[in-house]
DRENLO-823374 format. One record per residue (C-alpha): residue number from 1; residue in one letter; x, y, z. Coordinates in nm, 4 decimals, padded with zeros to 6 digits, always signed. Layout:
N
- seq|type|x|y|z
- NUM|A|X|Y|Z
...
//
This chain:
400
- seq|type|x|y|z
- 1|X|+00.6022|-00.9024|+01.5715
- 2|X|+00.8442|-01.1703|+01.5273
- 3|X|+01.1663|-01.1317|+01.6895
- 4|X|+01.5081|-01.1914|+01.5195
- 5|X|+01.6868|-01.2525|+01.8446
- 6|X|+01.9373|-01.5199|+01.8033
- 7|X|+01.7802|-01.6811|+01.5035
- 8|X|+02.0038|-01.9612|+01.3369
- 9|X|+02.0900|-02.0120|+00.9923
- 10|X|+02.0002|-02.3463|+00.8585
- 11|X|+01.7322|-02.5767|+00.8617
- 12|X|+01.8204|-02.7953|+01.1928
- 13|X|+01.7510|-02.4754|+01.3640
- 14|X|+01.3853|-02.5303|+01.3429
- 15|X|+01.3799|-02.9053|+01.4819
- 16|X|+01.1188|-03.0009|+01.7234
- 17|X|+01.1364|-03.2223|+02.0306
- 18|X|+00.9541|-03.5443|+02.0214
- 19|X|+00.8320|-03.4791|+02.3633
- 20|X|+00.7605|-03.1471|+02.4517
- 21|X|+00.6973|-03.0353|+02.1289
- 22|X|+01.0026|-02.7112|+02.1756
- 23|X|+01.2561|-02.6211|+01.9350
- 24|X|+01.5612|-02.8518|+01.9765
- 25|X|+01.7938|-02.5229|+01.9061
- 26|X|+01.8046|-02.2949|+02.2580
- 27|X|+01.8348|-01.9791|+02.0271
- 28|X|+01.5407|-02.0751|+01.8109
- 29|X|+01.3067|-02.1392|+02.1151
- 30|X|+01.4387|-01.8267|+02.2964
- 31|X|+01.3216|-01.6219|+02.0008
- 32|X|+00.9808|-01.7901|+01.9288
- 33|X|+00.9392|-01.6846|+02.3306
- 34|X|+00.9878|-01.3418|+02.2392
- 35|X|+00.7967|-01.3571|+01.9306
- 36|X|+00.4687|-01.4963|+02.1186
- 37|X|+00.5622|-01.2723|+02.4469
- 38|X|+00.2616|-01.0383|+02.4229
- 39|X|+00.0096|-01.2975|+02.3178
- 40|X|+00.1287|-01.5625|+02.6083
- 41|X|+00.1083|-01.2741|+02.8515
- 42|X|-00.2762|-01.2783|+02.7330
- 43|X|-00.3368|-01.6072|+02.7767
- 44|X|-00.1626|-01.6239|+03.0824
- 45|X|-00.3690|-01.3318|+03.2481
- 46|X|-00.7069|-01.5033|+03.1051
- 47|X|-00.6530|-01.8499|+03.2727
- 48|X|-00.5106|-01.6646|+03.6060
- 49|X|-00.8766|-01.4588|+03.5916
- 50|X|-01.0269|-01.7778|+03.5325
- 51|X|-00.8657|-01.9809|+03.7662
- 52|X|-00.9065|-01.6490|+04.0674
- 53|X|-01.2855|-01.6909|+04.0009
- 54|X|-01.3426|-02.0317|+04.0226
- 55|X|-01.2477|-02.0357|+04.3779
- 56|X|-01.5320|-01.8145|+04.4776
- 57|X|-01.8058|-01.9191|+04.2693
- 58|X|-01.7403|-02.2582|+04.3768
- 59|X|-01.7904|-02.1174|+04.7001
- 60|X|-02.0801|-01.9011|+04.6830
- 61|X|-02.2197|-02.2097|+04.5132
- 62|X|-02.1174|-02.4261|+04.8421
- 63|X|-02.2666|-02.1878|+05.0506
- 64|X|-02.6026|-02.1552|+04.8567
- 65|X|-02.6025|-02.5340|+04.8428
- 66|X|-02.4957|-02.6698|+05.2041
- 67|X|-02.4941|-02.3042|+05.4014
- 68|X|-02.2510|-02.1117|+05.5479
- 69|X|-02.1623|-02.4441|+05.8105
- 70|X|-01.8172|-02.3875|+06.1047
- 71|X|-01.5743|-02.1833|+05.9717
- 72|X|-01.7788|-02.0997|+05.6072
- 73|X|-01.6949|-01.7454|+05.6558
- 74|X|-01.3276|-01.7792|+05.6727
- 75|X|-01.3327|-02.0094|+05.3861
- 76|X|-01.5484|-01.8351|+05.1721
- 77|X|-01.3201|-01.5057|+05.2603
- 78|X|-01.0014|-01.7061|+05.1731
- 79|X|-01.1408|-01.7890|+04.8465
- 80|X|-01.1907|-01.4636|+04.7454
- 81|X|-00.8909|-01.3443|+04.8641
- 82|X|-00.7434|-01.6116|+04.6170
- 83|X|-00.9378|-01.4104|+04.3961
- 84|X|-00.7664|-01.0983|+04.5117
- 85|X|-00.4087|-01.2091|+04.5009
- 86|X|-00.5118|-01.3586|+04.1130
- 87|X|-00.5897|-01.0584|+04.0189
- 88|X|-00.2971|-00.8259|+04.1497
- 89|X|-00.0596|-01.1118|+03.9948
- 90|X|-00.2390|-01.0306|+03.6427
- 91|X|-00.1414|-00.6770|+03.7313
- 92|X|+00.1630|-00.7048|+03.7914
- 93|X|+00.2295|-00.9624|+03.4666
- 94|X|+00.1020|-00.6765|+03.2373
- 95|X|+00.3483|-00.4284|+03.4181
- 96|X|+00.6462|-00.6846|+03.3424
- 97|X|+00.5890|-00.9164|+03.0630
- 98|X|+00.9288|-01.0666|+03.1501
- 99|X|+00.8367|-01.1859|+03.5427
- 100|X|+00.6388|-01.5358|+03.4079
- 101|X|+00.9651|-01.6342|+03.2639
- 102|X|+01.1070|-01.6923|+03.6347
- 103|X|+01.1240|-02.0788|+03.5898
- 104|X|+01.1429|-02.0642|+03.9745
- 105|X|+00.9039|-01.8099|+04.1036
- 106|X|+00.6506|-01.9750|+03.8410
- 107|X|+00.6851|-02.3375|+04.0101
- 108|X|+00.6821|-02.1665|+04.3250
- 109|X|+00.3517|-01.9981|+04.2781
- 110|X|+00.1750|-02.3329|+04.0870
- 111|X|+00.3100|-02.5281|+04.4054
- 112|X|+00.1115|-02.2732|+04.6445
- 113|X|-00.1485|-02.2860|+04.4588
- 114|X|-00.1780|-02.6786|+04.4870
- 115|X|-00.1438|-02.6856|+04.8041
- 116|X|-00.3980|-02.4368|+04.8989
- 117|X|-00.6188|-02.6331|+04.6298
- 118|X|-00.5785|-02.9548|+04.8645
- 119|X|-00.5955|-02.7684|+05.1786
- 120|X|-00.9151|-02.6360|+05.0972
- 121|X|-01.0589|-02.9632|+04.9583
- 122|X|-00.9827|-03.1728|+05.3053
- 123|X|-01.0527|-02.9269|+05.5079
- 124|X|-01.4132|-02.7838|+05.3760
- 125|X|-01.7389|-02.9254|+05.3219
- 126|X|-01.9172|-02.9466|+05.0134
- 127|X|-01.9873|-03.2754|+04.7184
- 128|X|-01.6918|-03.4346|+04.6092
- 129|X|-01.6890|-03.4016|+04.2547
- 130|X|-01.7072|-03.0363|+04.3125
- 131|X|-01.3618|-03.0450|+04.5010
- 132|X|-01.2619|-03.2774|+04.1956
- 133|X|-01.3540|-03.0172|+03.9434
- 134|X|-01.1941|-02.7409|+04.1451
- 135|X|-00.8155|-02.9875|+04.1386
- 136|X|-00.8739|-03.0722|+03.8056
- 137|X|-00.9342|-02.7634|+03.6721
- 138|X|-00.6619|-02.5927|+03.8859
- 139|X|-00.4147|-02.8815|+03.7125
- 140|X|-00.5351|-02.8180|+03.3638
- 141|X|-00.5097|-02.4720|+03.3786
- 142|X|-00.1848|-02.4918|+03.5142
- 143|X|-00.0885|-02.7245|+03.1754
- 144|X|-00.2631|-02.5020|+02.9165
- 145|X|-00.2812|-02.1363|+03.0161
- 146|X|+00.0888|-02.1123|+03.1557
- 147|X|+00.2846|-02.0821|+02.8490
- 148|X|+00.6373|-02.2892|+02.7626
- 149|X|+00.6245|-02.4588|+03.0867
- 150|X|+00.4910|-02.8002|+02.9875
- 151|X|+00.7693|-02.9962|+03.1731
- 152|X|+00.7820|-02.7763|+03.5075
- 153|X|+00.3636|-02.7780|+03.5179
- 154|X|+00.3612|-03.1635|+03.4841
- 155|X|+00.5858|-03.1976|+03.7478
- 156|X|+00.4007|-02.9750|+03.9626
- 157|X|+00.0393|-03.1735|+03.8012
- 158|X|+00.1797|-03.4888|+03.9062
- 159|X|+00.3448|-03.4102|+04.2651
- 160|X|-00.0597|-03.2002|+04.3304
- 161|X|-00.2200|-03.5426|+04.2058
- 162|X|-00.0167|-03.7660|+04.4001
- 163|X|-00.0766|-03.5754|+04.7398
- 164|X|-00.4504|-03.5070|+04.6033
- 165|X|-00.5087|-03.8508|+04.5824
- 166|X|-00.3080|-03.9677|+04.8996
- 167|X|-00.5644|-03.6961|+05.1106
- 168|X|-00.8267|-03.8360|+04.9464
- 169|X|-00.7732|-04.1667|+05.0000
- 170|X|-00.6874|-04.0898|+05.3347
- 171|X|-00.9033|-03.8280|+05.5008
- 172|X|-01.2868|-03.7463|+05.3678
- 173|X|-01.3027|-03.4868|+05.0798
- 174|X|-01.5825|-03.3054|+05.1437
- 175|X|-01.8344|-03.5477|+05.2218
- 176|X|-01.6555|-03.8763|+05.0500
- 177|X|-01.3168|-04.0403|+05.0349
- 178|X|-01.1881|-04.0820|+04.6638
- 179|X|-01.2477|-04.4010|+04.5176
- 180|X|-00.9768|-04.5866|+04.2564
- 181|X|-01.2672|-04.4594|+04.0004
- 182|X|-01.1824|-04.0929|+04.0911
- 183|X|-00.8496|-04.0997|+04.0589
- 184|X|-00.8926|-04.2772|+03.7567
- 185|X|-01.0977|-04.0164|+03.6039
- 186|X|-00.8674|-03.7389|+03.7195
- 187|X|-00.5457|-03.9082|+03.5881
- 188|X|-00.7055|-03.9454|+03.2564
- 189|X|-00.8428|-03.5788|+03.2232
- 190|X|-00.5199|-03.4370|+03.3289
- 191|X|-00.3417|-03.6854|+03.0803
- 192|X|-00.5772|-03.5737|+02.8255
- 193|X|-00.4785|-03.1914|+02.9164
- 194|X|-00.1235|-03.2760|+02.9009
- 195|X|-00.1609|-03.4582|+02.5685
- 196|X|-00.3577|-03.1529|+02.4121
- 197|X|-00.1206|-02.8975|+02.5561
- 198|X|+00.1487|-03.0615|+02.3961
- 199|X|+00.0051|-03.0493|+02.0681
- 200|X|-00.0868|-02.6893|+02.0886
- 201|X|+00.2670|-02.5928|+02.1773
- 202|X|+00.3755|-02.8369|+01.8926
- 203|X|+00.1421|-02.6601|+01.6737
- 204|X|+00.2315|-02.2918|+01.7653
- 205|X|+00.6103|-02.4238|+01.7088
- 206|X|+00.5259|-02.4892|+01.3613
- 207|X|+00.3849|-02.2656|+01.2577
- 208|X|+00.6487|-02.0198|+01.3847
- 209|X|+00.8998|-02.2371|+01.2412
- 210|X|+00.7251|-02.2022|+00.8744
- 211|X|+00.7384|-01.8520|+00.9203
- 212|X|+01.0766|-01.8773|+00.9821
- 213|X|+01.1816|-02.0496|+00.6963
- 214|X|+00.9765|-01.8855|+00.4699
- 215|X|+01.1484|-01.5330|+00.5879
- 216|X|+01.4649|-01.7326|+00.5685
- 217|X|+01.3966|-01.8224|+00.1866
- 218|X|+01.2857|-01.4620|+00.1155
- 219|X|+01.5929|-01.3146|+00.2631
- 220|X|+01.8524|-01.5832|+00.0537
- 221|X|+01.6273|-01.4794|-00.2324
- 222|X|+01.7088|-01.1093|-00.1598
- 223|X|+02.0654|-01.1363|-00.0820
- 224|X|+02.1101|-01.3153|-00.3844
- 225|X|+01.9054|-01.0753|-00.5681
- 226|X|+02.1250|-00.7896|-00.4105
- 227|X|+02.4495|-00.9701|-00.5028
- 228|X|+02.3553|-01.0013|-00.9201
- 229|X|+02.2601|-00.6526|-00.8943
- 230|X|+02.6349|-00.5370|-00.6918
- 231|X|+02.7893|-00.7604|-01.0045
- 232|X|+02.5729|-00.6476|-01.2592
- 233|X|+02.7248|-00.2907|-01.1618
- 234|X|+03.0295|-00.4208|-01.0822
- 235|X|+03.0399|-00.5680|-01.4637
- 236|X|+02.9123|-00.2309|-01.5705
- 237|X|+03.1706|-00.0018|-01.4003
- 238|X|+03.4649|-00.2111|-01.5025
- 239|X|+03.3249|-00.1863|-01.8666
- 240|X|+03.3146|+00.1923|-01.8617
- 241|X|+03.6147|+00.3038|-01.6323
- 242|X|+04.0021|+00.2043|-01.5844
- 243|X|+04.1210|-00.0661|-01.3219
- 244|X|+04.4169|+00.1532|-01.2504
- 245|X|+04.3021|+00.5110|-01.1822
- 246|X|+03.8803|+00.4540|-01.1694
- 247|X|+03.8520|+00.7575|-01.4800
- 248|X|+03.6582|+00.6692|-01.7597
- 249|X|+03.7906|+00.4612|-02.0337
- 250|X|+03.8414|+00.5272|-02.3660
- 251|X|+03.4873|+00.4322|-02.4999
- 252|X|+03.2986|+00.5698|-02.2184
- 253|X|+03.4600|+00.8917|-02.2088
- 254|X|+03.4004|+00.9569|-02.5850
- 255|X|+03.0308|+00.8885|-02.5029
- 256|X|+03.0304|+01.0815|-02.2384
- 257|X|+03.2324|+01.3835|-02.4413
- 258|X|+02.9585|+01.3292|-02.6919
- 259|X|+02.6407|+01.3818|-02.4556
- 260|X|+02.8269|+01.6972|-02.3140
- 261|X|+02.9213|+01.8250|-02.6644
- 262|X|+02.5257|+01.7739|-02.7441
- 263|X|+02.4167|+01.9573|-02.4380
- 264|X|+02.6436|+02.2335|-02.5421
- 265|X|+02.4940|+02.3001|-02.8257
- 266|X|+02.1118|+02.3342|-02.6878
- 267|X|+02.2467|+02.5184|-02.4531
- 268|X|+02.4973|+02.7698|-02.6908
- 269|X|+02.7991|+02.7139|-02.4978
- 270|X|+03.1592|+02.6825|-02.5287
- 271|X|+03.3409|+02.3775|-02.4834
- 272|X|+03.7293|+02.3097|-02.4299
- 273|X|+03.9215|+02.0101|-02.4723
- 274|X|+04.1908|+01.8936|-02.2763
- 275|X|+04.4701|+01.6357|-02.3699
- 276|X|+04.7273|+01.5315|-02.1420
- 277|X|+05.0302|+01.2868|-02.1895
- 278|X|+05.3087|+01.2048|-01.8993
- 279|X|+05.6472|+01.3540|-02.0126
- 280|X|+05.9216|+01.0888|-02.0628
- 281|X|+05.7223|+00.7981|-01.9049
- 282|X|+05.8741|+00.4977|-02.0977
- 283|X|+06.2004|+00.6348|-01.8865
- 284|X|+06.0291|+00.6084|-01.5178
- 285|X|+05.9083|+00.2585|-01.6003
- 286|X|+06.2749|+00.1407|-01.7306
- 287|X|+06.4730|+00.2846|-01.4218
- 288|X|+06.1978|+00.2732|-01.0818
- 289|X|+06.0085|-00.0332|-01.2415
- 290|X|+05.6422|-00.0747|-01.3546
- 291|X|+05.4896|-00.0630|-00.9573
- 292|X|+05.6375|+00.3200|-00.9952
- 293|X|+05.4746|+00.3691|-01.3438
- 294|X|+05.1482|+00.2624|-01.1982
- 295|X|+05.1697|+00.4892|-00.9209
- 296|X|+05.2681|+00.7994|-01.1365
- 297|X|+04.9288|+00.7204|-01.3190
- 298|X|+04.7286|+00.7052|-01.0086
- 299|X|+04.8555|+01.0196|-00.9247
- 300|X|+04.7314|+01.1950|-01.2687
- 301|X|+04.4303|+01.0319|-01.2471
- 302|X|+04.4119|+01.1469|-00.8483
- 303|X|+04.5254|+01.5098|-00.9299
- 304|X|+04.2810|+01.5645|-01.1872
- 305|X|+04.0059|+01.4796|-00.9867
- 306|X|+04.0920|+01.7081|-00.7189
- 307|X|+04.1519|+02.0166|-01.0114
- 308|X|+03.8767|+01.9917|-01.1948
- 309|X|+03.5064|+02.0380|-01.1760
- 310|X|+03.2254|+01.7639|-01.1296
- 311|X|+03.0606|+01.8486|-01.3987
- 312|X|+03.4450|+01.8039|-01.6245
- 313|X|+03.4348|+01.4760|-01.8119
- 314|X|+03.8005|+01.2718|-01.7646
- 315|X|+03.9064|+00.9980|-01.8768
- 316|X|+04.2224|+00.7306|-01.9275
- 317|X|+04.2285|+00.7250|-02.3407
- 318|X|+04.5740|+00.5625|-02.3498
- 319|X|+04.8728|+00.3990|-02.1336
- 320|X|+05.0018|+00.7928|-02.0187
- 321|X|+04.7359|+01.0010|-02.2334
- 322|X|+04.4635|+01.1539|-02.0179
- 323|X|+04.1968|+01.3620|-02.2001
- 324|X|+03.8775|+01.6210|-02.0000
- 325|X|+03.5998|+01.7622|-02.1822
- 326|X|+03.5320|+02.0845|-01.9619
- 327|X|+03.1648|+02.1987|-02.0636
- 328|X|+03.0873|+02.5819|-02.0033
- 329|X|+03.4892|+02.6525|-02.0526
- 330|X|+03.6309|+02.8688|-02.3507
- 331|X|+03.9915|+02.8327|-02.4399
- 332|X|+04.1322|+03.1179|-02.2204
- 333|X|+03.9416|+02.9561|-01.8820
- 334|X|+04.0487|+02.6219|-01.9590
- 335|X|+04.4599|+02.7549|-02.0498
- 336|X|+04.4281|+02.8670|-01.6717
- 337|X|+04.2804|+02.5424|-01.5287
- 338|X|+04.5509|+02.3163|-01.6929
- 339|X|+04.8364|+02.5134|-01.6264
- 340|X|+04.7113|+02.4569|-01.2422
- 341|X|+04.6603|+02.1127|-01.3174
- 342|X|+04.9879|+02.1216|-01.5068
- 343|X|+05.1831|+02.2720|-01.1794
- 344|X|+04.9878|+02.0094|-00.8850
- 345|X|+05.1564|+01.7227|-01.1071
- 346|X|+05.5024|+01.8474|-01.1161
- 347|X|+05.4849|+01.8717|-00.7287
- 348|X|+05.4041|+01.5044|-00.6560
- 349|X|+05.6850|+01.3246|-00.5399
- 350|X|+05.6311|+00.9443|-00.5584
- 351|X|+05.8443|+00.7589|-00.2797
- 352|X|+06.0577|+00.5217|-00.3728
- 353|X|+06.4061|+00.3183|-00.2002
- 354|X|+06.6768|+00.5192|-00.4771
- 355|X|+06.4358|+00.8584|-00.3909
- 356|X|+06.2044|+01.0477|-00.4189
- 357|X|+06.0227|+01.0333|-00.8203
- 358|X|+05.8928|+01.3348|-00.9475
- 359|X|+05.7567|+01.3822|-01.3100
- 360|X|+05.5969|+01.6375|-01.5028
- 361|X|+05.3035|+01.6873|-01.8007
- 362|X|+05.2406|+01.7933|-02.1310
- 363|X|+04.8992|+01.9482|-02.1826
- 364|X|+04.7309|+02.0476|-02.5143
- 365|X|+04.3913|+02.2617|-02.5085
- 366|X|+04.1594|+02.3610|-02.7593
- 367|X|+03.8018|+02.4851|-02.8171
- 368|X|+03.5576|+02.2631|-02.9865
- 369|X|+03.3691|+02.4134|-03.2465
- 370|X|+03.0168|+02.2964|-03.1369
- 371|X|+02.8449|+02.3132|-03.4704
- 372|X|+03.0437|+02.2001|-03.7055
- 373|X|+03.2834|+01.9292|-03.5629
- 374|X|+03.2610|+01.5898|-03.3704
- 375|X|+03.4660|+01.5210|-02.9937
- 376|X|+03.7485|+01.3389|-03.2025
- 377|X|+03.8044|+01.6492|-03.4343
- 378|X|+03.8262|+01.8436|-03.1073
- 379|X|+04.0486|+01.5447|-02.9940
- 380|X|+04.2688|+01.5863|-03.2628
- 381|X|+04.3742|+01.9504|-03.2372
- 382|X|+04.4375|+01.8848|-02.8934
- 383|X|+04.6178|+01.6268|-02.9740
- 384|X|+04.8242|+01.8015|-03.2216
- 385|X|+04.8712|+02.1503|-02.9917
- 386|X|+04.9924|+01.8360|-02.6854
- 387|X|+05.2907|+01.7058|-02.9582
- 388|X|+05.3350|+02.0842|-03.0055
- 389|X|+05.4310|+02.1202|-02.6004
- 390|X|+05.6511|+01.8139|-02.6270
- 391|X|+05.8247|+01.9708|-02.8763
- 392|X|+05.8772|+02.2960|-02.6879
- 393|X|+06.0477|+02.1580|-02.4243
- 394|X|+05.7911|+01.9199|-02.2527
- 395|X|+05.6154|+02.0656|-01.9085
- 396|X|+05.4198|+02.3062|-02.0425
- 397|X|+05.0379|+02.4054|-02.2036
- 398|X|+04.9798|+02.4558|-02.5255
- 399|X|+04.6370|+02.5982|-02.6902
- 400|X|+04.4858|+02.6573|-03.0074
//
């Protein structure tokens, strides 16, 4: 699985280095590290198995060749005890995936190694190019198997060959002192190894860094996908409901009076009508100011909510005119809801710096006749029985 630790935005994010082939971007390598964690662990624990048994085949395959000679025993038991210690290190790497990422206890362990390597070579017999193999290979394991360490192995590669080739020159590997053509040969596989190890890292690099930018373009795709569809319903809720108070408009409301008047009559039930209209409003715009009128709004709007049902149907069908289709209602259930609607709305007190501004409603009801009228003739009586409160003294219900 690919980690999303401390990805980047942007395409420099995914730059390579000329020279070691890593991401340029700290963040970016650190989370292609994580992303390849459980398959470097792999490779790591398949070169350290490799690497554990070459040290005793080679020396079974001394001993079968030249004998057991002074001190064969010891060696041959300190090779596989190199074996050993391999092994238990693999162990210990599957326990803690995390432990190879100690730059320092890494270096230290490819340095022991080394230096056992060229111990072991001066000090034992056996052919010469069997020693080499056993360096070489040791080195080119080092480059290939140990995972996003290129620079810290070819230090360690280069400080092993120099003091290789220095004992080598120097005291008898084996049977034979190295020759210019052996070091030769060595420098070039290991610069081979180096060269190849850089392009595989290059190459793994890549090809995380296409999957990158591929999930990169998939998520600007879907964000931007996400974003037409917020403003498509954005453009779709500010075409069916008021800005000031979030109720249906005018047109939406009728359609949605319509669809409950139609249910109605499937189902053979009564439906009421409510009309509401702010008493005196003109006068609480002209002396608290328009911010006040707003507010006295919101608060009709906010009461309503809060006294009807969810299945009512309110809207804003003019500047102070409220109207709520209230399905399942006949006239005498929907009288008693609007005269508690009718009552929360006188008790709001909007604050204000001359004081506190209170206001009251007019409220006209009726009962649609489902079968043989439309939402505006309902509308219309309601309308009419609303005029009738006014009339009456304002603050008050009217039904007919």
């Amino acid at each position: 699985m690919v980690s999303d630790v401390g990805q980047p935005q942007g395409h420099h994010g995914l730059e390579l280095g000329r020279i070691w082939g890593q991401f340029r971007d700290p963040d970016m390598e650190r989370g292609f590290r994580e992303a390849r964690r459980d398959a470097d662990v792999r490779r790591l624990s398949i070169g350290l198995v490799f690497g554990g048994l070459t040290f005793p085949l080679f020396g079974l395959t001394r001993v079968i060749s030249s004998g057991v000679g002074d001190g064969g025993w010891a060696l041959l038991a300190s090779e596989f005890g190199m074996l050993i210690l391999t092994l238990l290190v693999v162990v210990q790497i599957r326990r803690e995936p995390a432990g190879p990422r100690n730059t320092l206890w890494v270096t230290l362990a490819e340095l022991a190694a080394t230096s056992i390597v060229v111990v072991l070579a001066i000090g034992s017999p056996g052919h010469l190019y069997t020693h080499n193999l056993e360096f070489v290979g040791l080195m080119l394991g080092m480059l290939i198997f140990i995972p996003n360490r290129v620079p810290c192995s070819l230090a360690v590669v280069v400080v092993g060959g120099i003091a290789y080739a220095i004992a080598g020159t120097t005291t008898p590997v084996g049977a034979q002192r190295l020759g210019l053509e052996d070091v030769m040969t060595i420098a070039v596989i290991l610069a081979v190894g180096l060269w190849t190890t850089v392009l595989l890292e290059r190459s793994r690099r890549e090809e995380y860094g296409s999957f990158v930018a591929e999930r990169r373009s998939r998520q600007r795709l879907e964000a931007e996908m996400d974003q037409r569809e917020a403003l498509q319903e954005e453009l779709e809720w500010m075409a069916s409901h008021d800005a000031l108070t979030d109720l249906y408009n005018r047109r939406a409301f009728l359609e949605q009076a319509d669809r409950v008047l139609a249910g109605a009559r499937r189902r053979e039930q009564p439906v009421s009508v409510l009309l509401l209209d702010a008493d005196e409003f003109k006068s609480i715009n002209d002396m608290f100011g328009h911010h006040t009128g707003d507010e006295a709004i919101r608060a009709i709007g906010r009461q309503a909510k809060l006294c009807l049902r969810a299945d009512d149907v309110i809207g804003r069908v003019g500047g102070e005119e409220f109207a709520v289709v209230m399905p399942a209602t006949n006239l005498a259930l929907a009288e008693q809801v609007a005269s508690r609607l009718r009552e929360q709305i006188g008790a709001v007190v909007i604050e204000h710096p001359d004081g506190g501004v209170s206001f009251t409603v007019s409220i006209g009801i009726t009962e649609c006749r489902i079968w043989n009228e439309t939402i505006q003739d309902a509308l219309q009586r309601a309308d009419a029985a609303m005029y009738e409160a006014k009339l009456a003294g304002r603050n008050r219900v009217i039904g007919v």
